[in-house]
C-alpha positions as CSV (number, residue, x, y, z in Angstrom):
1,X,89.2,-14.5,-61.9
2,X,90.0,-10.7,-60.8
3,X,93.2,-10.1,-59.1
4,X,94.4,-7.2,-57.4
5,X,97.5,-4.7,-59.7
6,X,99.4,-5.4,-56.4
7,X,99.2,-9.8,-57.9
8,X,101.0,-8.5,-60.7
9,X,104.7,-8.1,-61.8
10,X,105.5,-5.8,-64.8
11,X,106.4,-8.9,-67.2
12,X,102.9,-10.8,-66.1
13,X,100.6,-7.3,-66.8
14,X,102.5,-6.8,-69.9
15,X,101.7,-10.1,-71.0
16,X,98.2,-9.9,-69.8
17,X,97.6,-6.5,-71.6
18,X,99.1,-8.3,-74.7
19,X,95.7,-11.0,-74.7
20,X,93.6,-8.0,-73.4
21,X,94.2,-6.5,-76.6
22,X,96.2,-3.7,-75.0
23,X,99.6,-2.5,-76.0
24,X,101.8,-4.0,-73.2
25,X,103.8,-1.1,-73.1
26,X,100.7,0.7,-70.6
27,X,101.2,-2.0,-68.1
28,X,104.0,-0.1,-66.5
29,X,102.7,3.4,-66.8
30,X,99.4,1.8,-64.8
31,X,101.3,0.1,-62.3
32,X,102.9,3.2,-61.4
33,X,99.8,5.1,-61.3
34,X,98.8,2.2,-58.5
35,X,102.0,2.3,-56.6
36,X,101.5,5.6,-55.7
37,X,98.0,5.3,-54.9
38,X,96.0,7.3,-58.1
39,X,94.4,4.6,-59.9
40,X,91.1,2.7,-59.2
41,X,89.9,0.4,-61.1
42,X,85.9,1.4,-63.0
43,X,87.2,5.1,-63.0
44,X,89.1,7.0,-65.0
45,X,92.8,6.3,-64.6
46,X,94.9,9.7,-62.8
47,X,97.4,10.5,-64.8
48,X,100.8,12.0,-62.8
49,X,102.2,13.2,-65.4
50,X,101.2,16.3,-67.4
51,X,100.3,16.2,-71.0
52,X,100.4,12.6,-71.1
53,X,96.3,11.6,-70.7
54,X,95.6,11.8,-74.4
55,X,98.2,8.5,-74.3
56,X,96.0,6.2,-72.6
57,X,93.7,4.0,-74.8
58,X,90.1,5.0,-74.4
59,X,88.8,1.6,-73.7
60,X,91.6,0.7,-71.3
61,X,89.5,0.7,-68.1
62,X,86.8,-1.1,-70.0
63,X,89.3,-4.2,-71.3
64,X,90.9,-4.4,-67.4
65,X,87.5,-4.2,-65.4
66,X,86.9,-8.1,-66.3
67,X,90.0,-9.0,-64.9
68,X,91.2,-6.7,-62.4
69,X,90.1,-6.1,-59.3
70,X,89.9,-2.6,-57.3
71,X,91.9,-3.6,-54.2
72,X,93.2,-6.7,-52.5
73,X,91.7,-4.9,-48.7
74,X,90.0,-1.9,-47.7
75,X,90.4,0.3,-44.2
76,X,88.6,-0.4,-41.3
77,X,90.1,0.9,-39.2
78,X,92.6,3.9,-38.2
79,X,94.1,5.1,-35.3
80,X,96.3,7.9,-34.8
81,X,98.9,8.9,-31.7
82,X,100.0,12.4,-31.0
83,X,103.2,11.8,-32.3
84,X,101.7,11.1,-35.6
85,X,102.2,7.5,-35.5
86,X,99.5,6.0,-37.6
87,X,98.1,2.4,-37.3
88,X,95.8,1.0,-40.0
89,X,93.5,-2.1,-39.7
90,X,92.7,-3.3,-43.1
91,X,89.8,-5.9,-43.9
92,X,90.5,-8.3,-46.5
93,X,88.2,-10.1,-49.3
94,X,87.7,-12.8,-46.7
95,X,86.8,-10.6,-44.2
96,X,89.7,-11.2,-42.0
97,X,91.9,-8.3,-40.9
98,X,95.7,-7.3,-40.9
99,X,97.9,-4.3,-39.2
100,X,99.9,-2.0,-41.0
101,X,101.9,1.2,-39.5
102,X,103.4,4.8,-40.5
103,X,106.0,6.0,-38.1
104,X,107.0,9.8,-39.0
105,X,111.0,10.5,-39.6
106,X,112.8,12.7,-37.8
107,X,112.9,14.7,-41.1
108,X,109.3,16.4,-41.4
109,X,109.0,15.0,-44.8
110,X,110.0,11.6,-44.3
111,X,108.4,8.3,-42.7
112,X,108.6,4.7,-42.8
113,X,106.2,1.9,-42.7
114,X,105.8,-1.5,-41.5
115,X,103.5,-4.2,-42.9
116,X,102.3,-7.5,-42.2
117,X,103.0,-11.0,-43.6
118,X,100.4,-13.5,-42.2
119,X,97.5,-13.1,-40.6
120,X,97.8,-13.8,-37.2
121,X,101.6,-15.5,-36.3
122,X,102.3,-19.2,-35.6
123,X,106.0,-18.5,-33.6
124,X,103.8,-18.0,-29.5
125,X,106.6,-15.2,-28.6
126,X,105.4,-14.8,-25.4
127,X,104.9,-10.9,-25.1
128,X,103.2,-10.5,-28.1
129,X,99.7,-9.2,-28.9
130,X,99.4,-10.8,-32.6
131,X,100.3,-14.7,-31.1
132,X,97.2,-14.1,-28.6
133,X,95.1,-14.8,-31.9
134,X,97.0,-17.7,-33.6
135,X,97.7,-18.0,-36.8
136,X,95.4,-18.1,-39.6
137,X,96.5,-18.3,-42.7
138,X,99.6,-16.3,-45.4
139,X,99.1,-12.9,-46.6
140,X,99.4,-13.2,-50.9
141,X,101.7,-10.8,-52.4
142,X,99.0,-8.7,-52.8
143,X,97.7,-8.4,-49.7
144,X,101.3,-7.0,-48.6
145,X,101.6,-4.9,-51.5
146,X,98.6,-3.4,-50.9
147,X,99.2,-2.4,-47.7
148,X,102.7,-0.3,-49.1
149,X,100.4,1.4,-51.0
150,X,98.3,2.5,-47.9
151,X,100.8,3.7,-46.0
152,X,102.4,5.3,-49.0
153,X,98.6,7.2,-49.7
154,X,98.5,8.0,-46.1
155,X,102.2,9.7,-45.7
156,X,101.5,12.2,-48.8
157,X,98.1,13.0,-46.9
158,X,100.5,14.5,-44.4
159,X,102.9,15.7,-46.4
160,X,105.6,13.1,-46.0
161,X,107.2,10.7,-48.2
162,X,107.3,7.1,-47.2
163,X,110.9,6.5,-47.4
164,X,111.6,2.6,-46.2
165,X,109.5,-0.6,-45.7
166,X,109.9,-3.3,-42.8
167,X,108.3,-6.6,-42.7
168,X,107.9,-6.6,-39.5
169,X,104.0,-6.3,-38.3
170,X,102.2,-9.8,-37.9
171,X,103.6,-13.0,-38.5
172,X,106.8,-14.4,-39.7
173,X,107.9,-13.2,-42.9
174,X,110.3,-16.2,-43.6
175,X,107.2,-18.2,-43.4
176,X,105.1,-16.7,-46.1
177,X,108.8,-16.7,-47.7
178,X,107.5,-16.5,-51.8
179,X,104.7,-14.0,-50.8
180,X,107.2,-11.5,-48.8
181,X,110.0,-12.0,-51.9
182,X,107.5,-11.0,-54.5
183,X,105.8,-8.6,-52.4
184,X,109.5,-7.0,-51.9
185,X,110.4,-7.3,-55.7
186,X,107.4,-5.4,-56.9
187,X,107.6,-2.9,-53.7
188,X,111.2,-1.7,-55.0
189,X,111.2,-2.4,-58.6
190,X,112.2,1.4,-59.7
191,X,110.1,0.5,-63.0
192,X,106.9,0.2,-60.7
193,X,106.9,0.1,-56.9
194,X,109.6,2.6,-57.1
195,X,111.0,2.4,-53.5
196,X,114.3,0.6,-54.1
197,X,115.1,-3.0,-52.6
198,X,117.9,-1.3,-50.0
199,X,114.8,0.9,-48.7
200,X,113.4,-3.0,-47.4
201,X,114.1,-4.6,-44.0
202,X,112.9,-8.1,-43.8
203,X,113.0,-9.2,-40.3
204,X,112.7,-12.9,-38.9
205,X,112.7,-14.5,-35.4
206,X,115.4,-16.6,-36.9
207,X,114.2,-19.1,-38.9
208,X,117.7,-20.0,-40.3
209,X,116.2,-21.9,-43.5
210,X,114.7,-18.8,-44.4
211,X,117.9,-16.5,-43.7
212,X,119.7,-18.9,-46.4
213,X,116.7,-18.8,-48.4
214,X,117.2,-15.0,-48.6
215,X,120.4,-14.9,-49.1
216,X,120.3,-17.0,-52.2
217,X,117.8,-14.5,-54.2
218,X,119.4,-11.6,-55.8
219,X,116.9,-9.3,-53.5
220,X,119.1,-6.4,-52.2
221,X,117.3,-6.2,-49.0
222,X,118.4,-5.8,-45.3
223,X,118.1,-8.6,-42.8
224,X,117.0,-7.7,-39.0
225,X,117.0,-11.3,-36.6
226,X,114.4,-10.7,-33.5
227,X,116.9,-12.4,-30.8
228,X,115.3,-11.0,-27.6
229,X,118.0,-13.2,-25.3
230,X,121.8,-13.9,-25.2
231,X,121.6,-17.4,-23.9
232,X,119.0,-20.2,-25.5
233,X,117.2,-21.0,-22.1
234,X,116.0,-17.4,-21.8
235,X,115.5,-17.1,-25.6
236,X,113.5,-20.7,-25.7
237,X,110.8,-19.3,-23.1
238,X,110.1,-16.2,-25.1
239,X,110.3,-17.5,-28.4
240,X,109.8,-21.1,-28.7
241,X,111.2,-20.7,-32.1
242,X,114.3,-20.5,-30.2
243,X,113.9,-24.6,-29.7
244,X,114.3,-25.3,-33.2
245,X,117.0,-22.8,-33.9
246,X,120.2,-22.4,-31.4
247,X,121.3,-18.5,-31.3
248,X,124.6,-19.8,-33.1
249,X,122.6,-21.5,-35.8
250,X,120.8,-17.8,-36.2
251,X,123.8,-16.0,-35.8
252,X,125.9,-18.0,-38.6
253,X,122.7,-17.8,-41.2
254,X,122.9,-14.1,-40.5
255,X,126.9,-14.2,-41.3
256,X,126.1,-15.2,-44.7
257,X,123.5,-12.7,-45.1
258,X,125.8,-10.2,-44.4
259,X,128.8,-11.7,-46.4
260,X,126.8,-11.9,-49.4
261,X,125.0,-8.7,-49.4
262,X,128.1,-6.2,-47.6
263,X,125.8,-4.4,-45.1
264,X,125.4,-5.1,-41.3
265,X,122.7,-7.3,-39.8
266,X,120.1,-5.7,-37.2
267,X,119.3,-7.7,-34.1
268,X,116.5,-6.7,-32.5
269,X,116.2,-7.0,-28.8
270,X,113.4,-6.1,-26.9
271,X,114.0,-5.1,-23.0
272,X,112.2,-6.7,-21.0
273,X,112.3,-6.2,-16.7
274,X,114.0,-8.8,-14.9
275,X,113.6,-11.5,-17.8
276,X,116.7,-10.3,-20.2
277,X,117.7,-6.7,-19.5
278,X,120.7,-7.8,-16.6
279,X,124.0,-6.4,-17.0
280,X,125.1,-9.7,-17.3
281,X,122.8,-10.7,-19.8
282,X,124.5,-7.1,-21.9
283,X,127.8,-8.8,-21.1
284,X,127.1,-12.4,-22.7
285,X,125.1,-10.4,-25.5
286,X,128.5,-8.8,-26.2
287,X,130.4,-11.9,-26.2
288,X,128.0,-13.7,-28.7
289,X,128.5,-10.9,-30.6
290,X,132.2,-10.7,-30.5
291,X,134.0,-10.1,-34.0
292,X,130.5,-9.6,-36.0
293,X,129.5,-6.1,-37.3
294,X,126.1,-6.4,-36.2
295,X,124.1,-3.6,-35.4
296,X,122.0,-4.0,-31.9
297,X,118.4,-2.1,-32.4
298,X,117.0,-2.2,-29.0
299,X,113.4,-2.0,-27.7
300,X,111.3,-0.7,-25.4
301,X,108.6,-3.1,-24.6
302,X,105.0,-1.8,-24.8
303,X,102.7,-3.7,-22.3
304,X,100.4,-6.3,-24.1
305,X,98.5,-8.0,-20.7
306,X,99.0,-11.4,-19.6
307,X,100.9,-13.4,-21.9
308,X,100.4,-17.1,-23.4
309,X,102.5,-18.2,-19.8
310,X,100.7,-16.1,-18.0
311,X,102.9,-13.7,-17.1
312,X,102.7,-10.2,-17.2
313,X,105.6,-8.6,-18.9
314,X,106.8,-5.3,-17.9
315,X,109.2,-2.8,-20.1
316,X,113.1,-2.2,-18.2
317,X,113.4,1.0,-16.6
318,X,115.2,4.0,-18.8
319,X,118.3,3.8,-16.1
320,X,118.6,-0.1,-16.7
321,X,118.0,0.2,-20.2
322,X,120.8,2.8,-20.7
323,X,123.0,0.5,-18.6
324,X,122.2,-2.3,-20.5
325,X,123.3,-0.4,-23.7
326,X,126.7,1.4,-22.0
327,X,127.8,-2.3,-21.1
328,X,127.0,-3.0,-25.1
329,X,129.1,-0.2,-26.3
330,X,132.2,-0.8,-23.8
331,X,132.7,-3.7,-25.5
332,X,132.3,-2.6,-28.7
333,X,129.1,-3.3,-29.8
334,X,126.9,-1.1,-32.0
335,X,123.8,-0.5,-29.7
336,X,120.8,1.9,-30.4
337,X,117.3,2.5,-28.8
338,X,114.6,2.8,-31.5
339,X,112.1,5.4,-30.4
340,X,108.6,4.3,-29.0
341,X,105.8,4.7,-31.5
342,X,102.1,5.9,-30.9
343,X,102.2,4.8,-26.8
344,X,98.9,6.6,-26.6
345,X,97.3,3.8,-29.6
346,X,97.5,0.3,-30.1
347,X,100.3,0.4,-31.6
348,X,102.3,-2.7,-30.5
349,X,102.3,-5.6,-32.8
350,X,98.1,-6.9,-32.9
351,X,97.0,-4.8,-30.3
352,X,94.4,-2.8,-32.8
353,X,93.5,-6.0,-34.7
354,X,92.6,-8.3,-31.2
355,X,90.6,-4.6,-30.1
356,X,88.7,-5.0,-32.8
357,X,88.0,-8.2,-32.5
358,X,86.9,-7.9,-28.9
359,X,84.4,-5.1,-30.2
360,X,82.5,-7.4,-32.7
């Protein structure tokens, strides 16, 4: 059976190379190579470092080829906003198709990425693009991987370093929980992935069993909890999740996160008009949050059309949204805006992946 480099940890292609008849020390220098997006399997292996292609075996592709396989997905599609904001569609071995997105830094030679976790998403938040098409089945480690190494190909084509990793693109992450972990370990294993496991934001809607689950690896990652509401009425009607899993519930998972790992929680909150965005709904925000050194990332909501409900969600304006954060901060919560990506693309959360979909 062929599997994709990105199926592999280094201990499992060492001891693969081993009954290849390959020294298993080469499994790391390949890996590398694929990490940063110069090898291809049935060519020559690219060797990054100078003076060092005389090292590889001659018959190395040759002993791989019957077991490796090129590529877990291939592009199908890519779209790209005047701000630089790239969105990429990639079409996996089953045909199916997954979102992955570069965001440019502030720095010119920095960006970050986000990648997917499931194809499609089970959770029905209600202003949502990727819930429109259900959920169809997990992403393998693989599949993940190999879109890091995608957006990692496409920010040196500009000139830019990718620089940290979000799970945050379709599906739940905490639901595909021992793809996303080994997806992560290889990702910022220095001896292969090379970003480094603080570089990684995993984010959740809050499924608390997955929060502990987190916390209990030794994965030195960051946590961000999608809460969208400071009361569980308003929460329950955008994410239904929000049924299972009372904010407190979500909150005090996310207070061991933090206690074991040292480094503050993100909650993400997306503004939406007259559904959670009240001054009031800032001030109970505030009070949940009371005592925790949370910080609060909040979001400008990019249209999507009619929602599950059928209701058309609109983003708050930029004088209610400041207000929303000044109440916040007077109380002394950490509250930011995360710039709006690529508004001129599809670049909310399944908007390129139903598109497509639409134009078969």
């Amino acid at each position: 059976m062929h599997r994709s480099l990105g199926d592999f940890s280094l201990e499992e292609l060492e001891q693969c190379f081993a009954a290849w008849g390959v020294k298993p020390i080469h499994a790391g220098r390949v890996l590398r190579e694929y990490y940063r997006g110069a090898w291809s399997v049935g060519s020559s292996p690219t060797i990054s470092a100078a003076g060092q292609a005389d090292a590889w075996p001659a018959d190395l592709v040759a002993r791989m080829e019957p077991h490796v396989a090129s590529s877990a997905a291939s592009l199908a599609t890519r779209q790209v906003a005047a701000d630089g904001t790239t969105k990429l569609l990639l079409q996996l071995a089953d045909r199916r198709t997954v979102e992955s997105v570069l965001m440019p830094d502030h720095r010119p030679d920095r960006a970050a990425g986000c990648v997917s976790s499931q194809v499609g998403c089970a959770m029905r938040c209600d202003f949502c693009a990727t819930t429109k098409t259900g959920f169809e089945r997990n992403l393998t480690a693989a599949e993940i991987v190999e879109q890091f190494v995608a957006l990692r190909r496409e920010a040196e084509a500009v000139g830019r370093r990718l620089q940290t990793i979000v799970f945050m693109g379709m599906g739940e992450p905490m639901l595909n929980f021992a793809a996303v972990v080994a997806a992560a370990r290889r990702i910022g294993d220095n001896r292969i992935g090379g970003l480094g496991w603080r570089q990684i934001t995993i984010s959740t809607v809050g499924i608390v069993p997955g929060i502990d689950a987190l916390t209990a690896t030794d994965l030195n990652v960051n946590l961000a909890v999608s809460l969208h509401a400071a009361d569980d009425d308003t929460r329950a009607r955008l994410l239904p999740a929000g049924k299972a899993y009372a904010i407190a519930d979500v909150l005090a998972a996310a207070d061991r996160f933090q206690a074991a790992r040292g480094r503050p929680v993100t909650i993400q909150y997306c503004l939406l008009q007259d559904v959670n965005d009240t001054p009031e709904q800032a001030k109970t925000l505030a009070a949940v949050l009371n005592g925790r050194r949370f910080h609060v990332n909040l979001l400008r909501y990019n249209p999507t059309g009619l929602s599950l409900q059928g209701r058309h969600y609109e983003p708050t304006s930029d004088e209610r949204a400041e207000q929303f954060a000044a109440v916040l901060r007077e109380r002394g919560v950490v509250a930011h805006f995360r710039r709006s990506r690529g508004p001129d693309i599809d670049a909310a959360c399944g908007q390129l992946r139903r598109r497509a979909a639409a134009s078969v």
